[in-house]
C-alpha positions, 0 to 999 in steps of 0.5 A: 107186181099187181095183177086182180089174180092176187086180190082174187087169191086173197078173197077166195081164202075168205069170201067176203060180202059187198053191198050194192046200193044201186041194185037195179043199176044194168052196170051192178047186175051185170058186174054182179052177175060176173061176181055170181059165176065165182064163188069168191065175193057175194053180192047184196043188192039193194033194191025192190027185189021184183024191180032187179029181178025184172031189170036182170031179165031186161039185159040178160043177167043171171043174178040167182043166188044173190042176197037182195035186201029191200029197206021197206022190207028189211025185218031187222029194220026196228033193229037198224034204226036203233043203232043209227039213233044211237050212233047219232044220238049227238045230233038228236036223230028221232027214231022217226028221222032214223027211218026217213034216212035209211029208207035211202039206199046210200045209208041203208047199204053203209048201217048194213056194214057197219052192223056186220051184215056184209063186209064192204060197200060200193056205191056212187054209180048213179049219185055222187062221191059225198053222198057215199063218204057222207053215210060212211063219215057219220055211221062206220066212222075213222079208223082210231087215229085218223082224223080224215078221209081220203082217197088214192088211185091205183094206176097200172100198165104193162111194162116192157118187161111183162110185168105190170107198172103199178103206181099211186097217188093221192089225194085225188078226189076227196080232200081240197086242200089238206093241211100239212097234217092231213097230207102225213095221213094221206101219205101213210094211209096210200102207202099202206094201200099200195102195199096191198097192190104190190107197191113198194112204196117209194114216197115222193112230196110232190112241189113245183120245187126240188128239195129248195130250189123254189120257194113259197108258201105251198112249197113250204107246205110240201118240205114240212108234211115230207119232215113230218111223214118221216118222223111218223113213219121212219120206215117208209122211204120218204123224200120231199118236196120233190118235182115230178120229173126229180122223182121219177127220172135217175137221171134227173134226180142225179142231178138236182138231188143226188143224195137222194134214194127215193128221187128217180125212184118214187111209185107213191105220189102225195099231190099238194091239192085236189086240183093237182092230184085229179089233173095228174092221175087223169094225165096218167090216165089219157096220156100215159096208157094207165089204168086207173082204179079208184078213188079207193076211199082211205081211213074208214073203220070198213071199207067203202068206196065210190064209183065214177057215174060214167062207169061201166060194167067192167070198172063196177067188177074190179072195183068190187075186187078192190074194196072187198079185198081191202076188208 
């Protein structure tokens, strides 16, 4: 089961680079710092490179070694600015716009991913979650096939029997109310995200009713995007709509789904809407001694991703980890 010791195996067999868009930011020098000391995920810092440097000083990090990139500075920045005109060209960007809007760091750091210069981003410590999956729509764009953005969190907690108890659920904090359409792509895109976290994914359609035993609208929802999942992807096990308790709980699941094989056994979790999904993670979170990694961002050409503005040093390392292993 999951453990980072995997996701650090897969690194080391291929170092990647990651961009930090808020490179003065005590919490990225020091997770950059900790990145520095091994030898398996390269940090680039956005940023004047004297103001990092002088902040580095302040709170006693080493970050000698790091790549650190200032957009008022950058020598390929004539370069940069002709791919972003090009990949705005519908919108009719300037050249001189393109330059007002790369001197931001959110977009600085997304061109230097989608140019090659670096693998993966993670930004969000100090702005918001659409300010990072805005540049990210618009420059790296959606994998062939996808139509959305979306994101899932990866819960885990140690079991009794030593392992960890690694779970997913989705969509938690981008998409308000998905589209029975829209939830087919959330669940195949978390369940192939799971995998990477040693789930083997178990997909539960979660509803307020169990296979029939409620009716409605939004229950309607949940039956039909489980019927459509598991045409699309016939070798994911797939049950829906399903409650909570049905899905997790053999026992329960004995009795109001008995013919069931994912109820009672469900790891992967497609929540009807936002304000589902955020209350139910956060639940796990508090309640049930998990913790919560993401939101992973799902869908992208590249991997992106946003972090929590009360996040600490710690959560900046690991979701580092995440996303660098994701490219």
């Amino acid at each position: 089961m999951f453990g980072f010791r995997q996701l650090i195996d897969i690194l080391k067999k291929s170092p990647k680079k990651i961009v930090f868009t808020e490179g003065e930011d005590p919490r990225i020098l020091e997770a950059s710092s900790r990145l520095l000391a091994s030898s398996f995920l390269h940090p680039i810092l956005i940023g004047n490179e004297e103001r990092i440097f002088e902040s580095a000083e302040e709170c006693g990090f080493n970050i000698r070694g790091a790549e650190i990139i200032d957009p008022d500075k950058y020598d390929k920045m004539d370069e940069m600015i002709e791919a972003f005109c090009e990949l705005r060209k519908k919108k009719g960007v300037t050249p001189e716009q393109a330059k007002k809007t790369l001197s931001q760091a959110n977009y600085f750091g997304t061109m230097l991913v989608k140019m090659g210069v670096a693998d993966a981003l993670l930004g969000g410590a100090t702005y918001s979650t659409a300010d990072t999956v805005r540049p990210a729509l618009q420059l790296i764009k959606t994998k062939p096939g996808n139509n959305i953005v979306s994101s899932v969190f990866i819960l885990v907690r140690p079991s009794a029997t030593g392992e960890n108890e690694v779970i997913a659920m989705a969509d938690c904090a981008i998409n308000i109310k998905p589209t029975e359409d829209e939830l087919v792509e959330i669940a195949g895109e978390a369940a192939e995200c799971a995998r990477i976290f040693g789930v083997d994914p178990q997909v539960a359609f979660l509803s307020y009713s169990t296979l029939g035993s409620g009716a409605g609208e939004d229950v309607d929802k949940m039956r039909n995007a489980a019927m459509k999942a598991k045409a699309k992807y016939p070798e994911l096990p797939i049950e829906g709509e399903l409650q909570f308790d049905a899905a997790v709980s053999p026992r329960v699941a004995r009795t109001k789904c008995p013919e069931s094989k994912v109820a009672g056994h469900a790891n992967t979790f497609i929540f009807p809407d936002i304000n589902a999904g955020n209350i139910g993670y956060k639940i796990a979170q508090r309640m049930g001694n998990f913790d919560a990694y993401g939101p992973i961002l799902l869908g992208l050409n590249a991997p992106v991703n946003d972090l929590s503005r009360g996040c600490n040093a710690s959560e900046v390392y690991s979701m580092a980890i995440i996303t660098a292993a994701l490219a």
